[in-house]
C-alpha positions in Angstrom: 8.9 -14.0 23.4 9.7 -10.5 25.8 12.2 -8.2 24.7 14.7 -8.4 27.7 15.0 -4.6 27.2 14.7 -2.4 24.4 11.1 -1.3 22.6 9.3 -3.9 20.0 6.6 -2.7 17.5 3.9 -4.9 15.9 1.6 -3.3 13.3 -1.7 -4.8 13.0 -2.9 -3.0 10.5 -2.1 0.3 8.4 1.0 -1.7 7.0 -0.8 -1.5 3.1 -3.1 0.2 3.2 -5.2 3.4 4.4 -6.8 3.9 7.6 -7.9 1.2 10.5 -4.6 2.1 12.4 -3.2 0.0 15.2 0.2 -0.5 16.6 1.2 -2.7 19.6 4.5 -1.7 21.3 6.1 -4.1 23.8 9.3 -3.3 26.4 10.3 -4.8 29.6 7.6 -7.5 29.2 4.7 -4.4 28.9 2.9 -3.3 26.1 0.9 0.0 25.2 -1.1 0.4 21.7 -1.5 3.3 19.7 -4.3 3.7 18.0 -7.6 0.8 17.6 -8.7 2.3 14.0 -11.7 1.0 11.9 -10.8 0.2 8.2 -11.8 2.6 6.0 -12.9 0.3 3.5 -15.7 -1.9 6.2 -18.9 -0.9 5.5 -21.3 0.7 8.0 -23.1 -2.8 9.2 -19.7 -4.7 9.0 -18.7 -6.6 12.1 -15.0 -5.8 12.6 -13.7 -7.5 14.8 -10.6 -5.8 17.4 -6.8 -7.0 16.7 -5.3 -10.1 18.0 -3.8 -8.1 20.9 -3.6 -10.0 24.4 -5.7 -7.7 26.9 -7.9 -5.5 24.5 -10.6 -8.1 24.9 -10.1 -8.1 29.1 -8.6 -11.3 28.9 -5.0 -12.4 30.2 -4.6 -8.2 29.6 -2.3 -7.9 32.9 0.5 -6.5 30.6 -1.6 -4.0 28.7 -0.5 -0.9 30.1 -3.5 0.9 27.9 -4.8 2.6 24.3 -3.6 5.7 23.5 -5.6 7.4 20.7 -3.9 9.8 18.6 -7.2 11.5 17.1 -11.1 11.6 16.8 -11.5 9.8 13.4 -13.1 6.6 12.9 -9.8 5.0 11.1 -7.9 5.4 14.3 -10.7 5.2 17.4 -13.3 3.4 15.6 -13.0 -0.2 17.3 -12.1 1.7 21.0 -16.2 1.3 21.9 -14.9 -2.7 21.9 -11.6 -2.7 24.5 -12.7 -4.5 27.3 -13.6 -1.0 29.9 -11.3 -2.0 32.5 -8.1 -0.7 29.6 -7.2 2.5 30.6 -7.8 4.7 27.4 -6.0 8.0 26.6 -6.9 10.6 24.3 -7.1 14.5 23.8 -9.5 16.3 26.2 -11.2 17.8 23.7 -11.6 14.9 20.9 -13.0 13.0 24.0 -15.4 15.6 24.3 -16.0 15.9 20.5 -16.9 12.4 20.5 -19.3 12.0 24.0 -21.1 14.8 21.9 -21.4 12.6 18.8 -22.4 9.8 20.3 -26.1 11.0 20.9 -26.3 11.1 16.9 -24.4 8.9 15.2 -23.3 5.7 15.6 -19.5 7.0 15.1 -19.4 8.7 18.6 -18.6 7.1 21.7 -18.7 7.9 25.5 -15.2 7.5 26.5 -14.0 7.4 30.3 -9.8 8.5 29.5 -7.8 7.1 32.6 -5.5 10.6 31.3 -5.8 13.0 29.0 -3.1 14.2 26.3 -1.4 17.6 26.1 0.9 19.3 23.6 4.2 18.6 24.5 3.5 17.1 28.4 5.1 13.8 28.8 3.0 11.3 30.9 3.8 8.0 31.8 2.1 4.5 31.0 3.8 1.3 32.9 7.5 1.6 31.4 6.5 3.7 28.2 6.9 7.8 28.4 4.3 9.5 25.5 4.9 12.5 24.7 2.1 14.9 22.8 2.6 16.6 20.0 -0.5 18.5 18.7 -0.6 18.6 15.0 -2.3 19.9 12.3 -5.4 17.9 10.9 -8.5 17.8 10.1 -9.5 15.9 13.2 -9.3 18.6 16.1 -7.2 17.7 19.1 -5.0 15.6 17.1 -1.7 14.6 18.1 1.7 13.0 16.9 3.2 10.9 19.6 7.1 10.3 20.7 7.3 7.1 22.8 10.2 6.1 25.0 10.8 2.9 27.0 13.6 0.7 27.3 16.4 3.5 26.1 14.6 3.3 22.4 12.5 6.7 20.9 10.0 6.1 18.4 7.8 8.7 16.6 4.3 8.1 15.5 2.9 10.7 13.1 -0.6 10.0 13.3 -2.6 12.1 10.5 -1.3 15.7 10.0 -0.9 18.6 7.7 1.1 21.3 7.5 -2.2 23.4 5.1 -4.8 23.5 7.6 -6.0 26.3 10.0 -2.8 24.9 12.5 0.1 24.8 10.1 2.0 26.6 12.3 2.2 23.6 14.9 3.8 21.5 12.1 6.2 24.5 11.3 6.9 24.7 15.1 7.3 20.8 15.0 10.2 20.8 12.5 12.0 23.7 14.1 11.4 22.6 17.4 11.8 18.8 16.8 11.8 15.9 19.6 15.8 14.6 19.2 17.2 11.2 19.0 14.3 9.0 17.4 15.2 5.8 16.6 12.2 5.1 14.0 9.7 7.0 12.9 6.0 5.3 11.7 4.9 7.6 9.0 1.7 8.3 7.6 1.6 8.5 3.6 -1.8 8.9 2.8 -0.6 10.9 -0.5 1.9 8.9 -1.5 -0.1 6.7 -4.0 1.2 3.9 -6.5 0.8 5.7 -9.6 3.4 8.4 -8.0 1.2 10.9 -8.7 0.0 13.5 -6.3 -3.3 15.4 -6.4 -3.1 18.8 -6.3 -5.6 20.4 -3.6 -6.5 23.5 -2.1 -5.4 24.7 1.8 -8.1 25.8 4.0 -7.1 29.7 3.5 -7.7 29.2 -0.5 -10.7 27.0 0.2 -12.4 30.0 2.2 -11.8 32.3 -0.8 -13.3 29.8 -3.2 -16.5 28.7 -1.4 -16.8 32.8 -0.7 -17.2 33.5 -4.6 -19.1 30.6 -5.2 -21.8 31.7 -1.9 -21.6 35.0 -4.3 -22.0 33.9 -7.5 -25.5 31.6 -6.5 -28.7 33.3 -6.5 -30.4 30.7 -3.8 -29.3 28.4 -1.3 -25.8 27.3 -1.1 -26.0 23.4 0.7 -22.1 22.0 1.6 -21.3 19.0 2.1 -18.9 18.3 4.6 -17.6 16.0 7.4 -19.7 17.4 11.2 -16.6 16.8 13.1 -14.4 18.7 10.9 -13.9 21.5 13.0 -11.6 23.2 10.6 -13.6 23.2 7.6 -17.3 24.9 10.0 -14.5 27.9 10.3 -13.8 27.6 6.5 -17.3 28.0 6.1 -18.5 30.3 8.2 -15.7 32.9 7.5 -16.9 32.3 3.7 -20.6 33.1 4.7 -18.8 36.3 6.5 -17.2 37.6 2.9 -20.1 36.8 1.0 -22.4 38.1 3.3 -24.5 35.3 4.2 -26.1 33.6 7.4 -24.3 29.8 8.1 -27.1 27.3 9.0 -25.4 23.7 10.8 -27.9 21.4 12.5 -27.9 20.1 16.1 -25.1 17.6 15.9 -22.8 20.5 14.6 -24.1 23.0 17.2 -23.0 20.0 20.1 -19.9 19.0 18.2 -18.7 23.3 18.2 -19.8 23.3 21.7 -17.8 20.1 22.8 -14.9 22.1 22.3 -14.8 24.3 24.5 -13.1 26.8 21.9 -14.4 30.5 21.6 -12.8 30.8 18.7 -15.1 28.3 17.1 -18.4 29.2 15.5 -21.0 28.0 17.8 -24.4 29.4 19.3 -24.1 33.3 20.1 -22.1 34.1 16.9 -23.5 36.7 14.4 -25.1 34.9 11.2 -25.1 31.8 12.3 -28.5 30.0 12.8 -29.2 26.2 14.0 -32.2 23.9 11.8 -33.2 20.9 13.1 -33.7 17.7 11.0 -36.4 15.5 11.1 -34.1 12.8 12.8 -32.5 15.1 15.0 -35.9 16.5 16.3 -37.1 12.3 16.4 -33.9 11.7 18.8 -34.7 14.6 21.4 -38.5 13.5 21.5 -37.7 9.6 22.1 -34.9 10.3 24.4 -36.8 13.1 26.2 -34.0 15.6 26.2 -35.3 18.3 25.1 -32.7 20.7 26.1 -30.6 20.3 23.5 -32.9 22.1 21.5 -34.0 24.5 24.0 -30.3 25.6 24.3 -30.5 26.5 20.6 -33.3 27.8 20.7 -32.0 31.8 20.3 -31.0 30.7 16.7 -33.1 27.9 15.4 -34.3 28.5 12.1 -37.2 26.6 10.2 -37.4 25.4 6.5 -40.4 28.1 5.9 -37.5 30.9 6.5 -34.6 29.3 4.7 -37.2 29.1 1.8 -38.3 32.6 1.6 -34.2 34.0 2.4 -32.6 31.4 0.5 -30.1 33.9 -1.0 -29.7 35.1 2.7 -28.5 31.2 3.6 -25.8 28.6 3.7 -26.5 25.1 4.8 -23.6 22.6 6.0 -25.6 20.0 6.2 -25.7 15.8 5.9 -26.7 14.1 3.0 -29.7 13.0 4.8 -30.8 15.8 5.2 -30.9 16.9 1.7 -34.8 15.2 0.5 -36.3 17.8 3.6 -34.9 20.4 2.7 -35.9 19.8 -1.5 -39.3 19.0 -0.1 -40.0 22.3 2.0 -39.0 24.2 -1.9 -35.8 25.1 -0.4 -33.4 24.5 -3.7 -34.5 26.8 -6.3 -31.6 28.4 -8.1 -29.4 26.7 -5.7 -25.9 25.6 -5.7 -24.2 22.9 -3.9 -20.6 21.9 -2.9 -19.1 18.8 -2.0 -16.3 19.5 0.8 -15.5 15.5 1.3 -13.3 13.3 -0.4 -14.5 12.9 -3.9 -14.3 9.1 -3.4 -17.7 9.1 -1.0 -19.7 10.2 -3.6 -19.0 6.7 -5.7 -20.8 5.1 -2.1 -24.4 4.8 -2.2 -25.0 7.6 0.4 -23.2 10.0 -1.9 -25.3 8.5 -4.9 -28.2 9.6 -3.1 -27.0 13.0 -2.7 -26.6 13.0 -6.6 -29.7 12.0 -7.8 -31.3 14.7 -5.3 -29.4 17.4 -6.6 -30.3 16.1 -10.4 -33.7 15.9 -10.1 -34.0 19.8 -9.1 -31.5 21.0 -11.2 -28.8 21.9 -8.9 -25.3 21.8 -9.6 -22.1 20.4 -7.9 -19.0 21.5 -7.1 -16.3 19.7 -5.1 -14.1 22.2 -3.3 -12.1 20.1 -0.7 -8.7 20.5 1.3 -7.4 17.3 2.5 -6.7 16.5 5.8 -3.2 15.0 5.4 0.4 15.9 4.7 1.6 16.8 1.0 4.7 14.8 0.1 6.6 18.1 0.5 5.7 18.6 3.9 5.9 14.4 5.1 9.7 14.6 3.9 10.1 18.2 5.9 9.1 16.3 8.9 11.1 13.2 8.2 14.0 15.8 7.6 13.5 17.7 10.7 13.4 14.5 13.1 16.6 12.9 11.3 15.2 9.2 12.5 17.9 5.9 12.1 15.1 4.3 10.7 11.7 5.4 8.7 8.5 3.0 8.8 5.5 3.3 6.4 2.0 3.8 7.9 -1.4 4.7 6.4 -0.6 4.4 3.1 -2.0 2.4 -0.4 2.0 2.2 -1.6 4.5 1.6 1.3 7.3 0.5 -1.4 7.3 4.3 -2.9 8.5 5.5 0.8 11.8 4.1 -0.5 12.2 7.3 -4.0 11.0 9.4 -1.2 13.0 8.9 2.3 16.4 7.7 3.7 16.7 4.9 5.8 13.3 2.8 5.0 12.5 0.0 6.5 9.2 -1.7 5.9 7.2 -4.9 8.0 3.9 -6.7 7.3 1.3 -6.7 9.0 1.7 -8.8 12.3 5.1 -8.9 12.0 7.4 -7.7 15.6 10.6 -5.9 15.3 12.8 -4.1 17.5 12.8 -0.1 17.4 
């Protein structure tokens, strides 16, 4: 049934639980979706198949107006690589970049071809539906909260954000500088949790300090674990390695993914102390695909295991957990220390296992340092505040029934369910 006039939402999933985002909005008989996530909890050979959404599939899709992606993580873009080509796809210029970059490595990247680009605060417009931008703070870079108008209804979509990370201020500047007149606003609540409880963390500024002392404190190697696209925590890292006096080492994929955005700010080849080693399956992709100037283009500041080995005091490596058994192999880990910068949770997966027993077997120790890439309570209720919606809409969260002890005006919908804005 089309909404004479007006705006409709249908969630198709984030409704209960965390991650795999997807929301369909309908007016004047056209629809736009924000958002074709991939659960968090589907493994990595999973099939997933896309939403029941007319159109994503290229079939019977002449009212599909397009896909706008709010950010570059798997949860929210991870099923985009299956919308039928001819769906025009938006997204931030840069987090299309950052993921064309990925794509040569890892499964997770995709080649995108965006029909338009997003940018903070510049409306464009998609059949009858006006999005308008807002960049955000995340861990994702180039990620965005989204106002949508059509049919005389506003409706905010939060995406992920922060208000702790290296772009607090846009959050700051979001809630005194708010979009007016939203009717609902989807929320994320990644940290609001059933048991009511919420885990304290650090922000990047006090993670910097405390990866600084520990890069100190260790007489070898430091090896930290953390997520390649997370843009945000290379600074953290490399302005540790700057306090503490040491060299950063990334790999290839982290050189491309710093390059892809186009950001001098961001530690990439050229910097002072920071060096590029190439994995055995890094150096195994340019040799079978022949494009060797990916590592000729880093060539100025490759390193090798033989020098990492000898300077190991000299040396951080933010590195993959497959990477790990090379670099114990080449001798690299004596007196070594090593930091988990991830959720916790991925070390109960059998990857993080791995990366465990490694670190056992030579005697090196762990330490998770982490700041999360989503709001605290404190600052999803300043937002919430600061927008004043009619209505507010759970999203991304393992307990949508504690929005109610939180926020005014809740109003919650399964899964599949459509409802006017």
């Amino acid at each position: 049934m089309v909404a004479a006039s007006g705006m409709r939402v249908r969630i198709h999933r984030g409704a209960r639980e965390i991650g795999g985002n997807c929301v369909e909005l309908e007016s004047g008989g056209k629809r736009l979706v924000l958002d074709v996530g991939r659960p968090l909890d589907a493994g990595f050979d999973d099939e997933v198949r896309l939403p029941e959404i007319e159109g994503l599939d290229g079939r019977e899709g002449a009212t599909l107006k397009g896909v706008v992606l709010s950010h570059p993580h798997q949860d929210h873009y991870g099923l985009v690589g299956q919308v039928e080509p001819s769906v025009p796809i938006y997204v931030g210029q840069e987090a299309a970049s950052i993921l064309d970059a990925a794509a040569f490595f890892s499964p997770a990247g995709v080649t995108l071809r965006p029909a338009g680009f997003l940018s903070d605060r510049r409306s464009i417009e998609i059949g009858p539906f006006t999005v308008t931008p807002y960049l955000v703070d995340h861990s994702a870079f180039d990620s965005y909260a989204l106002v949508v108008a059509a049919g005389g209804r506003r409706l905010f979509y939060s995406g992920d954000f922060r208000a702790h990370g290296r772009k607090a201020s846009l959050v700051t500047k979001l809630c005194e500088q708010p979009p007016k007149a939203i009717d609902v606003l989807i929320l994320e609540g990644t940290h609001v949790r059933p048991d009511g409880r919420e885990v304290p963390g650090l922000d990047e500024s006090g993670l910097e300090l405390a990866m600084a002392e520990e890069f100190r404190c260790t007489t070898g190697l430091v090896a930290v674990f953390s997520s390649t696209q997370n843009i945000d925590r290379l600074v953290t890292i490399y302005r540790a390695c700057k306090h503490a006096g040491r060299t950063l080492v990334i790999d290839l994929y982290a050189a491309s993914v710093a390059a892809a955005t186009a950001t001098k700010s961001i530690p990439q080849i050229g910097f002072p102390r920071l060096r590029v080693y190439v994995p055995n399956r890094q150096r195994m992709l340019v040799k079978d695909s022949a494009e060797f100037e990916r590592v000729n283009a880093i060539r100025s500041s490759r390193v090798f295991l033989e020098e990492i080995r000898a300077g190991a005091s000299e040396f951080v490596m933010l590195m993959q957990g497959s990477t790990l058994p090379e670099v114990a192999r080449a001798g690299c880990l004596g007196d070594a220390s090593a930091i988990w910068s991830l959720w916790p949770g991925y070390l109960d997966q059998p990857s993080g296992k791995r990366v465990l027993r490694t670190l056992e077997e030579h005697g090196v120790p762990l330490r998770c340092m982490h700041a999360s890439g989503h709001a605290r309570i404190a600052d999803l209720r300043a937002l919430a505040d600061a927008l004043a919606p009619a209505r507010v809409v759970p999203i991304h969260s393992a307990a949508p029934e504690r929005f109610t002890d939180l926020f005014a005006r809740v109003e919650r919908h399964p899964d599949g369910e459509w409802w006017e804005v």
